[in-house]
PyMOL commands that place a pseudoatom at each C-alpha (Angstrom):
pseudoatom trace, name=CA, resn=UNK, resi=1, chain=A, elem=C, hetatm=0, pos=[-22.663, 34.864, 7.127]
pseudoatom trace, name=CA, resn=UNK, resi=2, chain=A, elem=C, hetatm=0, pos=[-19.297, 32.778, 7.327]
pseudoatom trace, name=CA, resn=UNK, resi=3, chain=A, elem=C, hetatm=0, pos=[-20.019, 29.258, 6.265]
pseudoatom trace, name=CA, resn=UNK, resi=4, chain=A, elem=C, hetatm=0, pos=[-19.417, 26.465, 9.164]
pseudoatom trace, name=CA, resn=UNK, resi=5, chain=A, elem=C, hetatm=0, pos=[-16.249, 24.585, 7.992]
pseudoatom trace, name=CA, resn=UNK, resi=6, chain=A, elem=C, hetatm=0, pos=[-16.297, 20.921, 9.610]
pseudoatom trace, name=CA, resn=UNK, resi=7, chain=A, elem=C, hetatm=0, pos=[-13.396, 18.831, 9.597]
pseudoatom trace, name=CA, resn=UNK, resi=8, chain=A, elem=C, hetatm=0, pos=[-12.487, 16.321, 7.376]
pseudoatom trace, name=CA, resn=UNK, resi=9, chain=A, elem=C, hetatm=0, pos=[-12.562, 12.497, 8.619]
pseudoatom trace, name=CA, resn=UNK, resi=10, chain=A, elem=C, hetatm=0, pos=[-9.816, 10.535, 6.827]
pseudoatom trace, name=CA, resn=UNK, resi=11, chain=A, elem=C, hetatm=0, pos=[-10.115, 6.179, 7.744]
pseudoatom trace, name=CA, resn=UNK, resi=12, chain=A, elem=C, hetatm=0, pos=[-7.152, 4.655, 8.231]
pseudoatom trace, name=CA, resn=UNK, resi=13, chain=A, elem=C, hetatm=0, pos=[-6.124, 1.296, 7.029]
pseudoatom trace, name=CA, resn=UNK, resi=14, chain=A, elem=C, hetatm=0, pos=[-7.213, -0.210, 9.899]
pseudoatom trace, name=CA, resn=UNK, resi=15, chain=A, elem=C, hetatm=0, pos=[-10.712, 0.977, 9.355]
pseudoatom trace, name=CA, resn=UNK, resi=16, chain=A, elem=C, hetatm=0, pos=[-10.407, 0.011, 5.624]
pseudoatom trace, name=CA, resn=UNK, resi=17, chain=A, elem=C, hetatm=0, pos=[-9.413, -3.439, 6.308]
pseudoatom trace, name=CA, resn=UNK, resi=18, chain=A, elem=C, hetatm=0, pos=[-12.510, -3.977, 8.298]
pseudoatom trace, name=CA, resn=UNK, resi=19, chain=A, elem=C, hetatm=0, pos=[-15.041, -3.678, 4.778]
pseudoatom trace, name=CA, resn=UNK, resi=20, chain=A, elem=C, hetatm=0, pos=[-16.045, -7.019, 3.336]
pseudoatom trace, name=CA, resn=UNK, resi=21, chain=A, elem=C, hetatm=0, pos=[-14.283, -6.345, 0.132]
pseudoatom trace, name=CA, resn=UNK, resi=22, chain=A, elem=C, hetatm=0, pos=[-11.050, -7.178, 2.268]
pseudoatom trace, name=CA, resn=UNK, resi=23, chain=A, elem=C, hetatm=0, pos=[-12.016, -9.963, 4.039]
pseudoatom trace, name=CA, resn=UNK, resi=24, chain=A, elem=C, hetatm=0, pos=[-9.542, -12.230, 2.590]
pseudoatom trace, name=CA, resn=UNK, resi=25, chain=A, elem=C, hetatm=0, pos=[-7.252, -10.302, 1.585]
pseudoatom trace, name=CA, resn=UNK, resi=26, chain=A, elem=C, hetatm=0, pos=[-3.688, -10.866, 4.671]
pseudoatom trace, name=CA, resn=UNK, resi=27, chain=A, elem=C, hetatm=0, pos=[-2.169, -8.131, 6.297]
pseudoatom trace, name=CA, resn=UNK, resi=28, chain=A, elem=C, hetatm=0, pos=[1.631, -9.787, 6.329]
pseudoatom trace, name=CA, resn=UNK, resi=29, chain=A, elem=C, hetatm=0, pos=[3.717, -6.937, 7.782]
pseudoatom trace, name=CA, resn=UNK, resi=30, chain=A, elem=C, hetatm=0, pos=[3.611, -3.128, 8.919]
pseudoatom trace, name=CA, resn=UNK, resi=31, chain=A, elem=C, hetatm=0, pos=[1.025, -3.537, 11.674]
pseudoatom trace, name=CA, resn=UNK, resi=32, chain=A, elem=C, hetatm=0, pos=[2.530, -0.886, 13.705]
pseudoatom trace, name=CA, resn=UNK, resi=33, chain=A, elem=C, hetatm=0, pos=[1.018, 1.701, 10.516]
pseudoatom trace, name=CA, resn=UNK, resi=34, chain=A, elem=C, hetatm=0, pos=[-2.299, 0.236, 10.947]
pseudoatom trace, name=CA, resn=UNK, resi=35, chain=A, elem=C, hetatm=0, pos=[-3.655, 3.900, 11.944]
pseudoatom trace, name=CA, resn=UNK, resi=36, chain=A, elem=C, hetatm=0, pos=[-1.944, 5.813, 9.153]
pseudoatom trace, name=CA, resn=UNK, resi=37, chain=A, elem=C, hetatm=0, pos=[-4.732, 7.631, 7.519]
pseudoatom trace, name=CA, resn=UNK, resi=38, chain=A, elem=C, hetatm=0, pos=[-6.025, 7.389, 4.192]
pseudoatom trace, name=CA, resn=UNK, resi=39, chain=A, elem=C, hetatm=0, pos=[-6.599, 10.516, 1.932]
pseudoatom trace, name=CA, resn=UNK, resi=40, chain=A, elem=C, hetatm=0, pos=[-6.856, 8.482, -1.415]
pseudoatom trace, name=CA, resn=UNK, resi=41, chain=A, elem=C, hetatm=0, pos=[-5.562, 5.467, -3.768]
pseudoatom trace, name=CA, resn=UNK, resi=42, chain=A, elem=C, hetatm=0, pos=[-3.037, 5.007, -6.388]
pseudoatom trace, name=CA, resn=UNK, resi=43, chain=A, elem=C, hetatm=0, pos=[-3.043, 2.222, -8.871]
pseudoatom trace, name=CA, resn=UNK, resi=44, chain=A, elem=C, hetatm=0, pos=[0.174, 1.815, -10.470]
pseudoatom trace, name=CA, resn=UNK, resi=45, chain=A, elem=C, hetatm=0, pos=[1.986, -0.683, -12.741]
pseudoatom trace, name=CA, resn=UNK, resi=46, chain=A, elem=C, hetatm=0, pos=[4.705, 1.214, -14.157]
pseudoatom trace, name=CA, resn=UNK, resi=47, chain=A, elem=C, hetatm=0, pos=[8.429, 1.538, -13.475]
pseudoatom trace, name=CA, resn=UNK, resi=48, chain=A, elem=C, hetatm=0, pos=[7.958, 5.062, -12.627]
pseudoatom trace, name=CA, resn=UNK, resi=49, chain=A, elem=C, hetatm=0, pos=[5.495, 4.899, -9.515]
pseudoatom trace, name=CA, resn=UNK, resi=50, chain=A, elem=C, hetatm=0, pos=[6.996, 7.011, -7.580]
pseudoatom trace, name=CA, resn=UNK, resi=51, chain=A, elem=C, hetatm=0, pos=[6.555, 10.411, -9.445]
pseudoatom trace, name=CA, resn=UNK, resi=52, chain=A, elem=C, hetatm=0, pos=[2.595, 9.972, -9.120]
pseudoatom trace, name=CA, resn=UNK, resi=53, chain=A, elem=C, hetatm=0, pos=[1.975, 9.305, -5.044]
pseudoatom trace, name=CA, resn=UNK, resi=54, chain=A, elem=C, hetatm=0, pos=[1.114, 11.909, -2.323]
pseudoatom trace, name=CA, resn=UNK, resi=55, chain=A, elem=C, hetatm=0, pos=[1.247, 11.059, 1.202]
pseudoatom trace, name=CA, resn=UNK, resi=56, chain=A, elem=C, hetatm=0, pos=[-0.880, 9.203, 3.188]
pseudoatom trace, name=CA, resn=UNK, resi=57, chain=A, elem=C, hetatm=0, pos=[-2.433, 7.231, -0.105]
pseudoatom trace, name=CA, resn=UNK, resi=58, chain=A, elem=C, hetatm=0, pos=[-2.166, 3.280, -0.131]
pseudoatom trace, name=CA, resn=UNK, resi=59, chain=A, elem=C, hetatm=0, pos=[-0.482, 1.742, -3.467]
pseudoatom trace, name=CA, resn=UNK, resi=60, chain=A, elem=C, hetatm=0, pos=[-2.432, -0.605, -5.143]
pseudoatom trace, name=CA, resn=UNK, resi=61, chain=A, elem=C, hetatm=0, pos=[0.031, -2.813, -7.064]
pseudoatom trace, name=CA, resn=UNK, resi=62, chain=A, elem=C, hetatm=0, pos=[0.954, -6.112, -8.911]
pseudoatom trace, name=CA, resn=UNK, resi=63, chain=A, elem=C, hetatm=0, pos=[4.723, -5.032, -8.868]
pseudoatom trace, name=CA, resn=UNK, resi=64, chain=A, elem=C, hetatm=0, pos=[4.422, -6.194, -12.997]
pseudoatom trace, name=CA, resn=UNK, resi=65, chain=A, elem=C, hetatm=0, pos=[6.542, -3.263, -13.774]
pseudoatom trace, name=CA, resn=UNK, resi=66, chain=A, elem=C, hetatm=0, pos=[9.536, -3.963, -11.389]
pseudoatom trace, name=CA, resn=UNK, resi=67, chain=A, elem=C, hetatm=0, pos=[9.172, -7.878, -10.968]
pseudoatom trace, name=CA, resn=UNK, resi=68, chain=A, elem=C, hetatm=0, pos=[12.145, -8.589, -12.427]
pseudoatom trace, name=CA, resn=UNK, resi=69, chain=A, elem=C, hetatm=0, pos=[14.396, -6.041, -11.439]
pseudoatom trace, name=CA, resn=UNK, resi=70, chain=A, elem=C, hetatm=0, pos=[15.793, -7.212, -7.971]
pseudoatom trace, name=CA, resn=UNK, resi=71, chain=A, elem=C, hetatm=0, pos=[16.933, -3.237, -7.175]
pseudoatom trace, name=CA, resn=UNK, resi=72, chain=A, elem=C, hetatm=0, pos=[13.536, -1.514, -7.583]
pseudoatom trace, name=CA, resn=UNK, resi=73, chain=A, elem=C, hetatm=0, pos=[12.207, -4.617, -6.023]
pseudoatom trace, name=CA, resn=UNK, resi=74, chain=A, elem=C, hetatm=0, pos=[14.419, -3.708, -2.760]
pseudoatom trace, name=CA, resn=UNK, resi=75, chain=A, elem=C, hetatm=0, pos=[13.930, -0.089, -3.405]
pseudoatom trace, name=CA, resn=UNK, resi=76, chain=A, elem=C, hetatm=0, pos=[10.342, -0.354, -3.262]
pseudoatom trace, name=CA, resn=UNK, resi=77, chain=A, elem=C, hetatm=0, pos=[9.398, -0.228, 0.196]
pseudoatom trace, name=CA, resn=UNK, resi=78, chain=A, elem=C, hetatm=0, pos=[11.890, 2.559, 0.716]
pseudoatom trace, name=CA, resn=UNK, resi=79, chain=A, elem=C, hetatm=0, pos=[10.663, 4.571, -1.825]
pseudoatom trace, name=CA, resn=UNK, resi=80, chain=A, elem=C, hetatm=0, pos=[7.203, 4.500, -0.580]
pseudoatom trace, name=CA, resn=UNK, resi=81, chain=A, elem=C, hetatm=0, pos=[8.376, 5.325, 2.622]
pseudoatom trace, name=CA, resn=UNK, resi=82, chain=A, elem=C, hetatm=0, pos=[10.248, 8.736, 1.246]
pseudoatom trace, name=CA, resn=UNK, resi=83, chain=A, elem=C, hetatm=0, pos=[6.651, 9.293, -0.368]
pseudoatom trace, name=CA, resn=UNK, resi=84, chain=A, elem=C, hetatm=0, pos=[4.766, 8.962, 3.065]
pseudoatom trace, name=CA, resn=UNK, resi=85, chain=A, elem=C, hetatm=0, pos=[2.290, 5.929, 1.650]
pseudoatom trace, name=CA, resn=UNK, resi=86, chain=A, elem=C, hetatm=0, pos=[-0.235, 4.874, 4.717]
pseudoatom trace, name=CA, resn=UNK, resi=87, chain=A, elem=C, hetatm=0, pos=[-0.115, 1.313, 2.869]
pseudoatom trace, name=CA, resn=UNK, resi=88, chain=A, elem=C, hetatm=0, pos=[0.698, -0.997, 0.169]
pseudoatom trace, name=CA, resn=UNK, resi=89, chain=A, elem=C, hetatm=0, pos=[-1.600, -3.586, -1.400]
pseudoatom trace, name=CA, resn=UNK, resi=90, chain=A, elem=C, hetatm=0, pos=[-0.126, -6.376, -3.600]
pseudoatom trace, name=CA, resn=UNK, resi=91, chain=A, elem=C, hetatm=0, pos=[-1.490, -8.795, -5.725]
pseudoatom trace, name=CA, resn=UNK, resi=92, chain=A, elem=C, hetatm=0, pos=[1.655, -10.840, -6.351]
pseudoatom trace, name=CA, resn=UNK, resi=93, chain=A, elem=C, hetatm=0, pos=[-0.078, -14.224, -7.690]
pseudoatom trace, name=CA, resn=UNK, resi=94, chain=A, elem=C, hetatm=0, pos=[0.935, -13.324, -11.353]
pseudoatom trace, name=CA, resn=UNK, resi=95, chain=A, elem=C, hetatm=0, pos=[4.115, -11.937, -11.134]
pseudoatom trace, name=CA, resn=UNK, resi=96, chain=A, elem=C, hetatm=0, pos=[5.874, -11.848, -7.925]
pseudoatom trace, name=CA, resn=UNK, resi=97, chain=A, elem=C, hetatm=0, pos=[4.479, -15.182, -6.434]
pseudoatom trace, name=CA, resn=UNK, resi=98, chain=A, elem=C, hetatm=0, pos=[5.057, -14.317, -3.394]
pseudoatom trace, name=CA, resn=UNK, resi=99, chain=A, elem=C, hetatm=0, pos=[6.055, -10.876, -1.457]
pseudoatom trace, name=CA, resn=UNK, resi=100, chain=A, elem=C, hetatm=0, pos=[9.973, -11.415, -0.415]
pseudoatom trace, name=CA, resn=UNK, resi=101, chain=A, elem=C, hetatm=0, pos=[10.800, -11.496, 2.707]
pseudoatom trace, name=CA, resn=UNK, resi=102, chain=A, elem=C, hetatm=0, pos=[12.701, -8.624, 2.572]
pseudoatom trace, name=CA, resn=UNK, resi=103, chain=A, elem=C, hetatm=0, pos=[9.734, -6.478, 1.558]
pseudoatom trace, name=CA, resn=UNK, resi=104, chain=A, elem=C, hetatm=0, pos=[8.092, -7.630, 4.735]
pseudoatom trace, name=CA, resn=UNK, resi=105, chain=A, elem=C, hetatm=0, pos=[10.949, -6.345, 6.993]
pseudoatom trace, name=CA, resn=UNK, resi=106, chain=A, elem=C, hetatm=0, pos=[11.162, -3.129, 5.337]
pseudoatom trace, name=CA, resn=UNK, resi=107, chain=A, elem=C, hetatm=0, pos=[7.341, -2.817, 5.830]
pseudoatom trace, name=CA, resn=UNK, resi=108, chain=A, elem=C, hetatm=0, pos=[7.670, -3.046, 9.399]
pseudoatom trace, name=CA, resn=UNK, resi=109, chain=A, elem=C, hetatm=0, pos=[10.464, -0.903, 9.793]
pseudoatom trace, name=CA, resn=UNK, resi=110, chain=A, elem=C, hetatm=0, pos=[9.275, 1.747, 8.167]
pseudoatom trace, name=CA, resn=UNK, resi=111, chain=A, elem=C, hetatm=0, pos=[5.428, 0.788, 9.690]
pseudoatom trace, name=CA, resn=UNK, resi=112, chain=A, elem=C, hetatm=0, pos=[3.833, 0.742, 6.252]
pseudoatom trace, name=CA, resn=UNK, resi=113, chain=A, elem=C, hetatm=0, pos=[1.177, -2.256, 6.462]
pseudoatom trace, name=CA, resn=UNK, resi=114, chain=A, elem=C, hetatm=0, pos=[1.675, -4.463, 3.117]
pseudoatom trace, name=CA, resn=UNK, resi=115, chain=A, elem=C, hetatm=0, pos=[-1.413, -6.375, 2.512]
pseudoatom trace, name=CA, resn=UNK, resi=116, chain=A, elem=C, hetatm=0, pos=[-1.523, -8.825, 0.269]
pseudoatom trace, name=CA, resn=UNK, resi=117, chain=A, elem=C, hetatm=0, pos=[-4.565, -8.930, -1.855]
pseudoatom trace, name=CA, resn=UNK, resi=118, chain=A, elem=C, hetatm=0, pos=[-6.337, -12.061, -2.453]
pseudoatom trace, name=CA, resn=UNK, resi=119, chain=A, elem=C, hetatm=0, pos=[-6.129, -13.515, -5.895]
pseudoatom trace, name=CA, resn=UNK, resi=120, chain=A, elem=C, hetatm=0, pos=[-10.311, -13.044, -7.223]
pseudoatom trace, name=CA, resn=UNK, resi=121, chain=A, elem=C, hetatm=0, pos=[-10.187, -9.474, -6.262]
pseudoatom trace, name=CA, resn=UNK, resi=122, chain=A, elem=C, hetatm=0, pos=[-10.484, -7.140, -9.094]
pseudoatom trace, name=CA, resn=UNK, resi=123, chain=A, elem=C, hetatm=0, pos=[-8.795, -3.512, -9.502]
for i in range(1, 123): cmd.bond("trace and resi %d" % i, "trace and resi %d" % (i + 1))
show_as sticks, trace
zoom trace
């Protein structure tokens, strides 16, 4: 007997968005991606991201390891583009302040949502 194979239901950030956890947390650009699925999460810090994501996770970031570096900074939304990311969640309070603007019009054009994570959540 052949066992019965059911599909796999992904979310998508829209979905995600809607649990309590994110309730304060503010989408600030990409809504066009809102329906991007989800198959899993990255945490990353380091300068070397990049080498660790497969498509259609959301980043989970401070941006402490590229904060300072005004090319990775403007790479960074690119990058995760080439690397099919559904989304990108920043907590920028410590280190970037606040998300640049051009971050925000990268986001959109490339319809990743960036969400910027409020400042008592944990990860």
């Amino acid at each position: 007997m052949n066992p019965i194979e059911l599909p796999i239901l992904y979310p998508n950030v829209a979905e995600l968005l809607q649990l309590p956890v994110f309730q304060d947390c503010i989408l600030r650009s990409g809504q066009a991606g809102l329906n991007n699925p989800i198959h899993g999460f990255n945490l990353s810090d380091t300068p070397e991201y990049y080498r660790w994501l497969q498509p259609h996770e959301i980043l989970i970031t401070s941006c402490f390891a590229i904060h300072q570096n005004p090319d990775m900074l403007k790479s960074f939304i690119p990058t995760l583009a080439q690397q099919e990311i559904s989304a990108v969640f920043i907590k920028p309070y410590q280190y970037l302040k606040i998300i640049p603007d051009y971050m925000l019009v990268q986001s959109n054009q490339y319809r990743i949502p960036l969400i910027e994570l409020s400042e008592d959540i944990r990860f």
